[in-house]
C-alpha positions as CSV (number, residue, x, y, z in Angstrom):
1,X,-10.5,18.1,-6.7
2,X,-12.8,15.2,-6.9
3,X,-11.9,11.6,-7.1
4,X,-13.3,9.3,-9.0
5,X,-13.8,5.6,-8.5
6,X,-13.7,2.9,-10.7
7,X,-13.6,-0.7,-11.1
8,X,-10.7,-3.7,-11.8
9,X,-10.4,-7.3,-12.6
10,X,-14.5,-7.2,-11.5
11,X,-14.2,-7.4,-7.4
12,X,-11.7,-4.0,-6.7
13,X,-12.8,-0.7,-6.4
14,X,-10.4,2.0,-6.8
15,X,-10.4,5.5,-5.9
16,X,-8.1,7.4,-8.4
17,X,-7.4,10.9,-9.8
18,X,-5.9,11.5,-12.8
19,X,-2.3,13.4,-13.1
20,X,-3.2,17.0,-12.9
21,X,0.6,17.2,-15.4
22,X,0.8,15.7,-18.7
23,X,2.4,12.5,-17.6
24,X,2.5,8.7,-17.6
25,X,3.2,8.2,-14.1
26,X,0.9,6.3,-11.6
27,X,1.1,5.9,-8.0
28,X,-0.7,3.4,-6.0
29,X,-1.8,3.7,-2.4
30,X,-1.8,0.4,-0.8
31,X,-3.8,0.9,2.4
32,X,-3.2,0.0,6.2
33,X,-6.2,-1.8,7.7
34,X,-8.4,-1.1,9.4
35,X,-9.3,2.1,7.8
36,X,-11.8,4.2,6.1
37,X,-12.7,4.5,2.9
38,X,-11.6,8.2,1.4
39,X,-8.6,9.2,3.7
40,X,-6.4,8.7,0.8
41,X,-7.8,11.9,-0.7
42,X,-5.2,14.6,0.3
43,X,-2.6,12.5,-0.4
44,X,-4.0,11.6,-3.7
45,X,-4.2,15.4,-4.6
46,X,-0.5,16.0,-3.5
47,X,1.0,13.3,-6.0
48,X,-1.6,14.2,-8.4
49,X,-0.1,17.7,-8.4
50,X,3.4,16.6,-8.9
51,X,2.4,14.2,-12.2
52,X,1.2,11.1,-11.2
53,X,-1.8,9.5,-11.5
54,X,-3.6,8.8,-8.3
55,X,-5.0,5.2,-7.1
56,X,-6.1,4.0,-3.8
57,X,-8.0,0.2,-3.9
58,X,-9.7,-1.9,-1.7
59,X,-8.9,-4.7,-1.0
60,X,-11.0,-7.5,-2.1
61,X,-13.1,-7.9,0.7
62,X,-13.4,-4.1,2.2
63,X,-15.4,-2.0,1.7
64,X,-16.8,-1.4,-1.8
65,X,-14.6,-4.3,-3.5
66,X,-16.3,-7.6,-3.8
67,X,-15.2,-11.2,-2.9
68,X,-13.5,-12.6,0.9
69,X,-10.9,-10.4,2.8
70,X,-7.8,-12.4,2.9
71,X,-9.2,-15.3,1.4
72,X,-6.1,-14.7,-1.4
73,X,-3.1,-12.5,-0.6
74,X,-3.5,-8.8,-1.0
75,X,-0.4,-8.9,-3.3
76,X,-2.7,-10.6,-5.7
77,X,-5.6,-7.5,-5.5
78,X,-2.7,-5.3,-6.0
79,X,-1.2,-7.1,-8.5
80,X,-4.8,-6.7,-10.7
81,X,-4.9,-3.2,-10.1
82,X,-1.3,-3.0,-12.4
83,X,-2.3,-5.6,-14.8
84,X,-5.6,-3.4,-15.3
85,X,-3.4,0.1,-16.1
86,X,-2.8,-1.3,-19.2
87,X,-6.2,-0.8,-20.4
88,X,-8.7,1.9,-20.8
89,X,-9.8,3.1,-17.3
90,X,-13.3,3.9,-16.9
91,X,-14.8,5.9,-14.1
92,X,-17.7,4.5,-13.2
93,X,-19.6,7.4,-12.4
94,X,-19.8,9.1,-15.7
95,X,-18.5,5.9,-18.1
96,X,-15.5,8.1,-19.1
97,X,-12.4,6.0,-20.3
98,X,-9.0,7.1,-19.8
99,X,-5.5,5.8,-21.2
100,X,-2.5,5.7,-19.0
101,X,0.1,3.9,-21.0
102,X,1.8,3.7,-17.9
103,X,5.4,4.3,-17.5
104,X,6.5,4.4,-14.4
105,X,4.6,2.4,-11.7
106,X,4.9,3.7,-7.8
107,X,3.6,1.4,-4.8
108,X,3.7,3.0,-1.3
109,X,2.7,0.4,1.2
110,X,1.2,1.7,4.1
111,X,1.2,-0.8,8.0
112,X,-0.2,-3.8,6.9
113,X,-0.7,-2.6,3.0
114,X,3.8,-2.4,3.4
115,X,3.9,-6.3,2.6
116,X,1.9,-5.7,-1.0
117,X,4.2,-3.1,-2.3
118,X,7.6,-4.9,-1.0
119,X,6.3,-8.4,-2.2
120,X,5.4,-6.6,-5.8
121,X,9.3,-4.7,-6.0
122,X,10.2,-7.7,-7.9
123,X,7.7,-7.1,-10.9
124,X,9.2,-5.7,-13.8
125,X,6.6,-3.6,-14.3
126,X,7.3,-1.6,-10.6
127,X,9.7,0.9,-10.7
128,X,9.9,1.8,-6.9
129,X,8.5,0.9,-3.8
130,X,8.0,3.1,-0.4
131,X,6.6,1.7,2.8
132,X,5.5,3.7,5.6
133,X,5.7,1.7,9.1
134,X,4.9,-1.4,7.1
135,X,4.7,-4.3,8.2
136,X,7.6,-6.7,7.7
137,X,7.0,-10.2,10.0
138,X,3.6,-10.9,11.0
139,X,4.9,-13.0,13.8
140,X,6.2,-10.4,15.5
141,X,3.0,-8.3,17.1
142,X,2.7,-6.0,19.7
143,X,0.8,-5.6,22.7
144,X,-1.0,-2.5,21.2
145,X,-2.5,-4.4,18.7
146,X,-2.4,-8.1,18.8
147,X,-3.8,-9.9,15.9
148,X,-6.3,-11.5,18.0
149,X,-7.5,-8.8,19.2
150,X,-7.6,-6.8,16.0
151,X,-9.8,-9.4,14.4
152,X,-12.3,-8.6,17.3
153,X,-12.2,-5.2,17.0
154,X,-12.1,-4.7,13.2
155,X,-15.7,-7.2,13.1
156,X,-17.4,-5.4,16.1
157,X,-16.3,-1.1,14.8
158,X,-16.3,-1.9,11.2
159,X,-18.8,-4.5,10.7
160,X,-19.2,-6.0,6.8
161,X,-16.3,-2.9,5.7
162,X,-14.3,-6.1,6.2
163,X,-15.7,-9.4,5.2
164,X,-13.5,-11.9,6.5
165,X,-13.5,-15.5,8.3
166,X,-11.3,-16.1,11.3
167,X,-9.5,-19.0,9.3
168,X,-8.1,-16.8,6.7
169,X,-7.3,-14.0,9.2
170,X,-5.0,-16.8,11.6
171,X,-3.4,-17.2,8.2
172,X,-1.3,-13.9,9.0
173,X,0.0,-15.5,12.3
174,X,1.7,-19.0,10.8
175,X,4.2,-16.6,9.1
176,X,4.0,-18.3,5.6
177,X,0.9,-15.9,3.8
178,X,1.7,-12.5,3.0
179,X,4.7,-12.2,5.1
180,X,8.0,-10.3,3.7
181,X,10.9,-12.1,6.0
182,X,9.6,-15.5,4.8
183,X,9.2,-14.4,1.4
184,X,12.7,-12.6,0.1
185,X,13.1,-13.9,-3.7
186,X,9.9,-11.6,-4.3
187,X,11.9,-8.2,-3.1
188,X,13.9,-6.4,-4.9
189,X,15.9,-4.1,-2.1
190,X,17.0,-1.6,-4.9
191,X,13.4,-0.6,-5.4
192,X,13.1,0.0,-2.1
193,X,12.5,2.5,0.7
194,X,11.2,2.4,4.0
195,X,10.1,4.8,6.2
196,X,9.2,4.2,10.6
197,X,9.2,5.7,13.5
198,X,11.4,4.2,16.4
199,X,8.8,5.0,18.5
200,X,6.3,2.9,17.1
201,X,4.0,1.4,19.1
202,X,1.5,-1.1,16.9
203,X,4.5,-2.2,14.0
204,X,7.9,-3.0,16.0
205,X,10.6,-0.2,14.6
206,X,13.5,-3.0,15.6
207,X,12.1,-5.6,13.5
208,X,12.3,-3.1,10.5
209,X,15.1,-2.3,11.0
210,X,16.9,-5.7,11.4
211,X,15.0,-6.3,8.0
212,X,16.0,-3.0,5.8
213,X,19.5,-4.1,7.6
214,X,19.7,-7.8,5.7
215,X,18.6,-6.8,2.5
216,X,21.0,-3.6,2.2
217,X,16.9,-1.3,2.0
218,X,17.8,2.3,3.5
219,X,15.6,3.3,5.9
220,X,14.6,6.6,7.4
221,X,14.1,6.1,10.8
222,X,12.4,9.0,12.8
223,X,13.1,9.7,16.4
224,X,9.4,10.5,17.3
225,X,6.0,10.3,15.2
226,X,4.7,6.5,16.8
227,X,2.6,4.5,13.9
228,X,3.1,6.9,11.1
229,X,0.5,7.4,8.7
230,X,1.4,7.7,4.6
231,X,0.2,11.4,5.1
232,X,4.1,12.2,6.3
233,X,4.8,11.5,2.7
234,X,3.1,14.8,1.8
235,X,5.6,17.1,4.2
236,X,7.9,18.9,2.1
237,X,11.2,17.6,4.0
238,X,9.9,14.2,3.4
239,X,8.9,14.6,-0.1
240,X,12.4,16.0,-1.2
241,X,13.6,12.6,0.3
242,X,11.2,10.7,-1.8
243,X,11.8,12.9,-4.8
244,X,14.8,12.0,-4.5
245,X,14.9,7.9,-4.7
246,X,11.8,8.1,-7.2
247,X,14.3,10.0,-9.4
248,X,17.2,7.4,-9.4
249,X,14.3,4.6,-10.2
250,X,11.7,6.0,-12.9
251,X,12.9,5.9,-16.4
């Protein structure tokens, strides 16, 4: 199964593959960061099996997509990437269109992608939301992975994959930009599940789980598995779970 890429609101480029079921269902793959481009794919093909359609952006800035990493909240690119469903989607490498008509709309949020899909819950147009080891309060960091220090590290191993100025990356650390404890009245904890390891070592487990415990969010809370990666979502115990509160959401 090949992916195809294609193109929204002009800067975002979007890995994507169609539902391999007659359906209306889409599924968005809001990635952790840093990262590659293309790991999405066997994940992709999983939900794509089980009748959804497939997308995995970048965010405007990384990689492929155009414009200033962080220079505007990832919620924003995100929210783009929905707004666009509602149109013809064109692959850009061989100018076929598609129609989704979407009617159920899935964000999984993924470490630092889990404050796009819990600040989008509230939109109408969302019909659940699953974060894996997202990140919850950017003020609360880790000595694995400070932010200082993963500014250094993301310019120096990933070069221009990220194109981003030290004054909008410091925005992460005052707590007010893209930041779900300061931001509540854009969740909706109904939508919600969350997913983290207690053994996690780069997203605190005991900040999550103060959060999923304030605004009433269950959360799955593995004994062992460190900074999980949105693959678990693809293990058949895991997926009955998700089956599961996707099936009490979509309409």
């Amino acid at each position: 199964m090949h992916t195809l890429t294609t193109r929204f609101a002009n800067d975002i480029v979007s890995e994507f593959l169609p539902s391999q079921k007659p359906s209306n269902n889409v599924i968005i793959f809001c990635d952790g960061m840093p990262g590659l481009p293309g790991k999405k794919k066997k994940l992709m093909e999983f939900y794509a099996k089980k009748g959804y359609w497939a997308f995995n952006p970048r965010y405007r800035g990384a990689w492929e997509s155009g414009g200033s990493f962080l220079a505007h909240s990832p919620v924003e690119d995100i929210r783009d990437v929905i707004d666009g469903l509602f149109q013809p989607i064109k692959s850009i490498w061989d100018s076929v269109e598609y129609d989704i008509y979407p009617k159920n709309i899935i964000l999984v949020g993924g470490s630092f992608g889990g404050p796009s899909a819990l600040l989008l819950s509230s939109d109408s147009r969302v019909n659940a939301v699953i974060t894996v080891a997202g990140v919850v309060d950017w003020t609360q960091q880790t000595e694995t992975e400070p932010l200082d220090w993963l500014f250094d590290i993301t310019q120096q191993a990933f070069g221009e994959g990220y194109r981003m100025t030290r004054k909008n990356w410091d925005k992460l650390k005052s707590g007010n930009f893209y930041n779900p404890v300061n931001q509540l009245e854009d969740i909706d904890p109904t939508k919600v599940l969350m997913i983290h390891a207690k053994d996690d070592t780069v997203v605190p487990y005991e900040t999550t789980q103060v959060f999923a415990k304030k605004m009433g969010i269950p959360l799955i809370s593995l004994r062992t598995g460190d900074h999980l990666s949105s693959s678990i979502l693809t293990r058949w115990n895991m997926w009955r779970k998700i089956k599961k509160h996707l099936a009490s959401l979509m309409t």
